[in-house]
BALOBA-1460 file (C-alpha; in Angstrom, 3 decimals):
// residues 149
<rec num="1" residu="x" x="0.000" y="0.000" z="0.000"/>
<rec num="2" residu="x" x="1.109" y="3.453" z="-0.914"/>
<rec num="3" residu="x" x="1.686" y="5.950" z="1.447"/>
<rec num="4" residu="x" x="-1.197" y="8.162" z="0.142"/>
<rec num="5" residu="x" x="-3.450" y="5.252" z="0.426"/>
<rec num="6" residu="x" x="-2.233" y="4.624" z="4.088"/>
<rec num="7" residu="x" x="-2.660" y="7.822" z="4.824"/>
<rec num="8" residu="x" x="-6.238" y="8.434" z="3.934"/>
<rec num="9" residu="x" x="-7.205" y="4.880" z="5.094"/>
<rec num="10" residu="x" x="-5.973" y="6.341" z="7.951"/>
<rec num="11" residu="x" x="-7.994" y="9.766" z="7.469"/>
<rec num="12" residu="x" x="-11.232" y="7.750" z="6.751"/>
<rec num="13" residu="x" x="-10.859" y="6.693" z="10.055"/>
<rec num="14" residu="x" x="-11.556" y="8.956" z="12.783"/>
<rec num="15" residu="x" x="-7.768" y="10.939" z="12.319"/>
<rec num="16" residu="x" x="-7.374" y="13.984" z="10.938"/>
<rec num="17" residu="x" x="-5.235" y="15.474" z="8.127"/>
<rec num="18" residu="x" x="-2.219" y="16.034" z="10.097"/>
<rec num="19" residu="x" x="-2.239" y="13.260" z="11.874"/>
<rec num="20" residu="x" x="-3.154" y="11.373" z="8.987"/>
<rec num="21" residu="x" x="-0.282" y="12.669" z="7.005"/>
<rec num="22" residu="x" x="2.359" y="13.110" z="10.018"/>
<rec num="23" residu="x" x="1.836" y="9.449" z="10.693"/>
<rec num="24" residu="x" x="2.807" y="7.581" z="7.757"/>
<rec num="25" residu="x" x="6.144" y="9.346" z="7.394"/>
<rec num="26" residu="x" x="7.014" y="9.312" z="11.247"/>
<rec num="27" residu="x" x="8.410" y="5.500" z="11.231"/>
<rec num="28" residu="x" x="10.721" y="6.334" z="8.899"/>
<rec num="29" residu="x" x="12.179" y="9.856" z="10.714"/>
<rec num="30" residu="x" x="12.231" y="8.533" z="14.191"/>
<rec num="31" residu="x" x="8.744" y="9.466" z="15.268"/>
<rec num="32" residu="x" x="6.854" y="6.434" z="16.540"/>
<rec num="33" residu="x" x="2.990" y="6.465" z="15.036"/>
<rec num="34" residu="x" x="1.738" y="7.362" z="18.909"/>
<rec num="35" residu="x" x="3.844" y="10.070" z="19.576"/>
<rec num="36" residu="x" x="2.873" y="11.282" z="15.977"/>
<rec num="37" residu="x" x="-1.025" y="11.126" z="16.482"/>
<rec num="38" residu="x" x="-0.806" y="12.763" z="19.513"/>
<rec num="39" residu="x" x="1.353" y="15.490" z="18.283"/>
<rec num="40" residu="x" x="-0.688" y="16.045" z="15.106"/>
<rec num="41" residu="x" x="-4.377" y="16.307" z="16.730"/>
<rec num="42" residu="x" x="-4.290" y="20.191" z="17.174"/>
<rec num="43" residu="x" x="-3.444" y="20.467" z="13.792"/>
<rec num="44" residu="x" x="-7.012" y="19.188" z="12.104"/>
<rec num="45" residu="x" x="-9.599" y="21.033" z="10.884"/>
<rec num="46" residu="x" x="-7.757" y="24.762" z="10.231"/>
<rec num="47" residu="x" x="-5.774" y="24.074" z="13.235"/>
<rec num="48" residu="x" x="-8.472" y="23.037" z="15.821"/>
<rec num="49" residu="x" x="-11.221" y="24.173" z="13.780"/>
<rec num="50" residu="x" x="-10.123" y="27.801" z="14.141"/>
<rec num="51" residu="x" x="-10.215" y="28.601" z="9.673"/>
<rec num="52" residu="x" x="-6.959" y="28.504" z="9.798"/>
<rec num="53" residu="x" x="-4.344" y="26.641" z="7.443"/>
<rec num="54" residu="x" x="-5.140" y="22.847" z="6.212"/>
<rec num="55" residu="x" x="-4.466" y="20.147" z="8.269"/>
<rec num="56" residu="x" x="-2.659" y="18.186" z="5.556"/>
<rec num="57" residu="x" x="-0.198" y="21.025" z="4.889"/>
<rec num="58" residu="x" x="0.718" y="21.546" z="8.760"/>
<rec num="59" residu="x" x="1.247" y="17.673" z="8.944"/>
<rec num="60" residu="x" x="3.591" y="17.906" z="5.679"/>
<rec num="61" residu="x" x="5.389" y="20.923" z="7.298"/>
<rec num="62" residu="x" x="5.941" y="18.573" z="10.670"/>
<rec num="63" residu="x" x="7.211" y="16.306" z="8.057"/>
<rec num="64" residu="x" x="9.634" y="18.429" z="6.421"/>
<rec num="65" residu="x" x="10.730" y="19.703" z="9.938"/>
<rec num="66" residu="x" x="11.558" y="16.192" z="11.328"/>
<rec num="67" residu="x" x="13.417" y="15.564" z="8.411"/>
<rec num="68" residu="x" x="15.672" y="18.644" z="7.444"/>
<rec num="69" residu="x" x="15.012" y="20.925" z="10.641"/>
<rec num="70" residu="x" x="17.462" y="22.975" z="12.584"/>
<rec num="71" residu="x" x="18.565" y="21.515" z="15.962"/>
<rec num="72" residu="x" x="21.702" y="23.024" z="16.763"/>
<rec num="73" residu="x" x="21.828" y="26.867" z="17.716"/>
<rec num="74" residu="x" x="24.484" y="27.404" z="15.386"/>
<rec num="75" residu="x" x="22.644" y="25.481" z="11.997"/>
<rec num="76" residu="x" x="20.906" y="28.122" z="10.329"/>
<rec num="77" residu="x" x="21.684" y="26.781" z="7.150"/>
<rec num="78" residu="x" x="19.122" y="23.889" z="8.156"/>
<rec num="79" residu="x" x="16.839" y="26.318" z="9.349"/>
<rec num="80" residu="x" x="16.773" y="28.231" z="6.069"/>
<rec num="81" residu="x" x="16.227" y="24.628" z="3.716"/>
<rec num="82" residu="x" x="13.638" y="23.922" z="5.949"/>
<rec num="83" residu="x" x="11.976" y="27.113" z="5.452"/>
<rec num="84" residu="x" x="12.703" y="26.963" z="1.070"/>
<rec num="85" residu="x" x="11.341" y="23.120" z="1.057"/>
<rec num="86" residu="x" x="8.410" y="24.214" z="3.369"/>
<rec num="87" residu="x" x="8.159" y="27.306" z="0.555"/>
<rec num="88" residu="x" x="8.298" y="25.128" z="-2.349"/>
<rec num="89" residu="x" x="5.509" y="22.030" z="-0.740"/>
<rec num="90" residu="x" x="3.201" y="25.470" z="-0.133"/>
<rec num="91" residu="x" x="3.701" y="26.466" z="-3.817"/>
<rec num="92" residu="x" x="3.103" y="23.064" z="-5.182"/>
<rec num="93" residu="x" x="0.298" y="22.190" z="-2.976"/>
<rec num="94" residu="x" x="-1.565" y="26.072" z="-3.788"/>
<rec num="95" residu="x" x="-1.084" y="24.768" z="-7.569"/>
<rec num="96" residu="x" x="-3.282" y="21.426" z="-6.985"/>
<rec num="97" residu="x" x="-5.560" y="23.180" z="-4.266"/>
<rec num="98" residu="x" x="-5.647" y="26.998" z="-4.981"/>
<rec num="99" residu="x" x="-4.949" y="27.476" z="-1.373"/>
<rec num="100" residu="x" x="-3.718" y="26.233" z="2.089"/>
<rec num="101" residu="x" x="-6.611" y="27.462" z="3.951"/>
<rec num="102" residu="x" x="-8.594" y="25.020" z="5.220"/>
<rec num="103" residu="x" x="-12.196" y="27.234" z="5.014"/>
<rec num="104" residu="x" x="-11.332" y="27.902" z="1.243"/>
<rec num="105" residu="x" x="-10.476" y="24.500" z="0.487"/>
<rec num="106" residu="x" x="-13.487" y="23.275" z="1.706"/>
<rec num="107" residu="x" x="-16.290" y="26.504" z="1.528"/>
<rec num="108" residu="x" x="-17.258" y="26.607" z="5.047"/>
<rec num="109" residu="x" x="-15.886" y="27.859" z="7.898"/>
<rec num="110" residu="x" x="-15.527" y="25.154" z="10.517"/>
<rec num="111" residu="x" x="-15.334" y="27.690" z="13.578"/>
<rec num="112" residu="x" x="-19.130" y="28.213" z="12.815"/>
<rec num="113" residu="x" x="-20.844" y="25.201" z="14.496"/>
<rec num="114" residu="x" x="-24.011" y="24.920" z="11.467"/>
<rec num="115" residu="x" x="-21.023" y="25.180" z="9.048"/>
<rec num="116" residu="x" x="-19.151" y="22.020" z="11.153"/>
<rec num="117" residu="x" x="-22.596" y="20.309" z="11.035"/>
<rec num="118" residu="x" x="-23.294" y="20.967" z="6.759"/>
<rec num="119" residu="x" x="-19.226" y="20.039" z="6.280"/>
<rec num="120" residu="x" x="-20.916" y="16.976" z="7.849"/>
<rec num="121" residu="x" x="-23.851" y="16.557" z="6.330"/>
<rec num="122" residu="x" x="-22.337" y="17.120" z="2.858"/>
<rec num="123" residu="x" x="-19.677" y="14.401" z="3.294"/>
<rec num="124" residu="x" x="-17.256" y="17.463" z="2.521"/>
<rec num="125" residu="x" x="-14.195" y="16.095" z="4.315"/>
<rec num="126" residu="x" x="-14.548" y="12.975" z="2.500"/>
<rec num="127" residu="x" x="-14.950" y="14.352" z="-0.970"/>
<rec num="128" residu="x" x="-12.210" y="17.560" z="-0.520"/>
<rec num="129" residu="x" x="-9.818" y="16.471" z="2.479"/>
<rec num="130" residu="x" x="-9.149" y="13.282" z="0.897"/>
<rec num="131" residu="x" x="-8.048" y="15.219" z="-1.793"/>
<rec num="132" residu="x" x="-5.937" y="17.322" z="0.394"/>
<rec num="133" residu="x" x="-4.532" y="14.291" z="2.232"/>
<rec num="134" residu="x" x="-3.538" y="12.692" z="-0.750"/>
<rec num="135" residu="x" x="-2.011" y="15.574" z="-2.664"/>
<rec num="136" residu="x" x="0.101" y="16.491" z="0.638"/>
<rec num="137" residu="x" x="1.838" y="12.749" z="0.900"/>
<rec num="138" residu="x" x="2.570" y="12.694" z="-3.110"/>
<rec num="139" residu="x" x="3.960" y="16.466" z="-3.206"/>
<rec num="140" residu="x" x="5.529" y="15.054" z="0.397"/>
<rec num="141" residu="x" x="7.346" y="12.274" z="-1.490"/>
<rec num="142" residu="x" x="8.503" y="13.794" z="-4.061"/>
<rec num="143" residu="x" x="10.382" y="16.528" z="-2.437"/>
<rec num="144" residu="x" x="11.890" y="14.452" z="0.231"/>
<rec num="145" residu="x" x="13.646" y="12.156" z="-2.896"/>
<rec num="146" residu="x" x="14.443" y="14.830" z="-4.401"/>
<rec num="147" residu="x" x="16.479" y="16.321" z="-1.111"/>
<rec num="148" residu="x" x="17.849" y="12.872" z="-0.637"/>
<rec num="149" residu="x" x="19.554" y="13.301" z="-4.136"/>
Protein backbone atom coordinates (compact mmCIF):
# COMPACT_ATOMS: atom_id res chain seq x y z
CA UNK A 1 0.00 0.00 0.00
CA UNK A 2 1.11 3.45 -0.91
CA UNK A 3 1.69 5.95 1.45
CA UNK A 4 -1.20 8.16 0.14
CA UNK A 5 -3.45 5.25 0.43
CA UNK A 6 -2.23 4.62 4.09
CA UNK A 7 -2.66 7.82 4.82
CA UNK A 8 -6.24 8.43 3.93
CA UNK A 9 -7.21 4.88 5.09
CA UNK A 10 -5.97 6.34 7.95
CA UNK A 11 -7.99 9.77 7.47
CA UNK A 12 -11.23 7.75 6.75
CA UNK A 13 -10.86 6.69 10.06
CA UNK A 14 -11.56 8.96 12.78
CA UNK A 15 -7.77 10.94 12.32
CA UNK A 16 -7.37 13.98 10.94
CA UNK A 17 -5.23 15.47 8.13
CA UNK A 18 -2.22 16.03 10.10
CA UNK A 19 -2.24 13.26 11.87
CA UNK A 20 -3.15 11.37 8.99
CA UNK A 21 -0.28 12.67 7.01
CA UNK A 22 2.36 13.11 10.02
CA UNK A 23 1.84 9.45 10.69
CA UNK A 24 2.81 7.58 7.76
CA UNK A 25 6.14 9.35 7.39
CA UNK A 26 7.01 9.31 11.25
CA UNK A 27 8.41 5.50 11.23
CA UNK A 28 10.72 6.33 8.90
CA UNK A 29 12.18 9.86 10.71
CA UNK A 30 12.23 8.53 14.19
CA UNK A 31 8.74 9.47 15.27
CA UNK A 32 6.85 6.43 16.54
CA UNK A 33 2.99 6.46 15.04
CA UNK A 34 1.74 7.36 18.91
CA UNK A 35 3.84 10.07 19.58
CA UNK A 36 2.87 11.28 15.98
CA UNK A 37 -1.03 11.13 16.48
CA UNK A 38 -0.81 12.76 19.51
CA UNK A 39 1.35 15.49 18.28
CA UNK A 40 -0.69 16.04 15.11
CA UNK A 41 -4.38 16.31 16.73
CA UNK A 42 -4.29 20.19 17.17
CA UNK A 43 -3.44 20.47 13.79
CA UNK A 44 -7.01 19.19 12.10
CA UNK A 45 -9.60 21.03 10.88
CA UNK A 46 -7.76 24.76 10.23
CA UNK A 47 -5.77 24.07 13.24
CA UNK A 48 -8.47 23.04 15.82
CA UNK A 49 -11.22 24.17 13.78
CA UNK A 50 -10.12 27.80 14.14
CA UNK A 51 -10.22 28.60 9.67
CA UNK A 52 -6.96 28.50 9.80
CA UNK A 53 -4.34 26.64 7.44
CA UNK A 54 -5.14 22.85 6.21
CA UNK A 55 -4.47 20.15 8.27
CA UNK A 56 -2.66 18.19 5.56
CA UNK A 57 -0.20 21.03 4.89
CA UNK A 58 0.72 21.55 8.76
CA UNK A 59 1.25 17.67 8.94
CA UNK A 60 3.59 17.91 5.68
CA UNK A 61 5.39 20.92 7.30
CA UNK A 62 5.94 18.57 10.67
CA UNK A 63 7.21 16.31 8.06
CA UNK A 64 9.63 18.43 6.42
CA UNK A 65 10.73 19.70 9.94
CA UNK A 66 11.56 16.19 11.33
CA UNK A 67 13.42 15.56 8.41
CA UNK A 68 15.67 18.64 7.44
CA UNK A 69 15.01 20.93 10.64
CA UNK A 70 17.46 22.98 12.58
CA UNK A 71 18.57 21.51 15.96
CA UNK A 72 21.70 23.02 16.76
CA UNK A 73 21.83 26.87 17.72
CA UNK A 74 24.48 27.40 15.39
CA UNK A 75 22.64 25.48 12.00
CA UNK A 76 20.91 28.12 10.33
CA UNK A 77 21.68 26.78 7.15
CA UNK A 78 19.12 23.89 8.16
CA UNK A 79 16.84 26.32 9.35
CA UNK A 80 16.77 28.23 6.07
CA UNK A 81 16.23 24.63 3.72
CA UNK A 82 13.64 23.92 5.95
CA UNK A 83 11.98 27.11 5.45
CA UNK A 84 12.70 26.96 1.07
CA UNK A 85 11.34 23.12 1.06
CA UNK A 86 8.41 24.21 3.37
CA UNK A 87 8.16 27.31 0.55
CA UNK A 88 8.30 25.13 -2.35
CA UNK A 89 5.51 22.03 -0.74
CA UNK A 90 3.20 25.47 -0.13
CA UNK A 91 3.70 26.47 -3.82
CA UNK A 92 3.10 23.06 -5.18
CA UNK A 93 0.30 22.19 -2.98
CA UNK A 94 -1.57 26.07 -3.79
CA UNK A 95 -1.08 24.77 -7.57
CA UNK A 96 -3.28 21.43 -6.98
CA UNK A 97 -5.56 23.18 -4.27
CA UNK A 98 -5.65 27.00 -4.98
CA UNK A 99 -4.95 27.48 -1.37
CA UNK A 100 -3.72 26.23 2.09
CA UNK A 101 -6.61 27.46 3.95
CA UNK A 102 -8.59 25.02 5.22
CA UNK A 103 -12.20 27.23 5.01
CA UNK A 104 -11.33 27.90 1.24
CA UNK A 105 -10.48 24.50 0.49
CA UNK A 106 -13.49 23.28 1.71
CA UNK A 107 -16.29 26.50 1.53
CA UNK A 108 -17.26 26.61 5.05
CA UNK A 109 -15.89 27.86 7.90
CA UNK A 110 -15.53 25.15 10.52
CA UNK A 111 -15.33 27.69 13.58
CA UNK A 112 -19.13 28.21 12.81
CA UNK A 113 -20.84 25.20 14.50
CA UNK A 114 -24.01 24.92 11.47
CA UNK A 115 -21.02 25.18 9.05
CA UNK A 116 -19.15 22.02 11.15
CA UNK A 117 -22.60 20.31 11.03
CA UNK A 118 -23.29 20.97 6.76
CA UNK A 119 -19.23 20.04 6.28
CA UNK A 120 -20.92 16.98 7.85
CA UNK A 121 -23.85 16.56 6.33
CA UNK A 122 -22.34 17.12 2.86
CA UNK A 123 -19.68 14.40 3.29
CA UNK A 124 -17.26 17.46 2.52
CA UNK A 125 -14.20 16.09 4.32
CA UNK A 126 -14.55 12.97 2.50
CA UNK A 127 -14.95 14.35 -0.97
CA UNK A 128 -12.21 17.56 -0.52
CA UNK A 129 -9.82 16.47 2.48
CA UNK A 130 -9.15 13.28 0.90
CA UNK A 131 -8.05 15.22 -1.79
CA UNK A 132 -5.94 17.32 0.39
CA UNK A 133 -4.53 14.29 2.23
CA UNK A 134 -3.54 12.69 -0.75
CA UNK A 135 -2.01 15.57 -2.66
CA UNK A 136 0.10 16.49 0.64
CA UNK A 137 1.84 12.75 0.90
CA UNK A 138 2.57 12.69 -3.11
CA UNK A 139 3.96 16.47 -3.21
CA UNK A 140 5.53 15.05 0.40
CA UNK A 141 7.35 12.27 -1.49
CA UNK A 142 8.50 13.79 -4.06
CA UNK A 143 10.38 16.53 -2.44
CA UNK A 144 11.89 14.45 0.23
CA UNK A 145 13.65 12.16 -2.90
CA UNK A 146 14.44 14.83 -4.40
CA UNK A 147 16.48 16.32 -1.11
CA UNK A 148 17.85 12.87 -0.64
CA UNK A 149 19.55 13.30 -4.14
Amino acid sequence: MSKAEEAIRSFSGNYNCAQSVLSVFSPELGLDRKTSLKVATPFGGGIAHMDELCGAVTGALMVLGLRHGMFKDEDLAAKERTYALCQEFAVKFKSRNSSLKCTQLIGLNLSIPEDYEEAKEEDVFNQVCTKSVRDAVEILEELLEQSNS
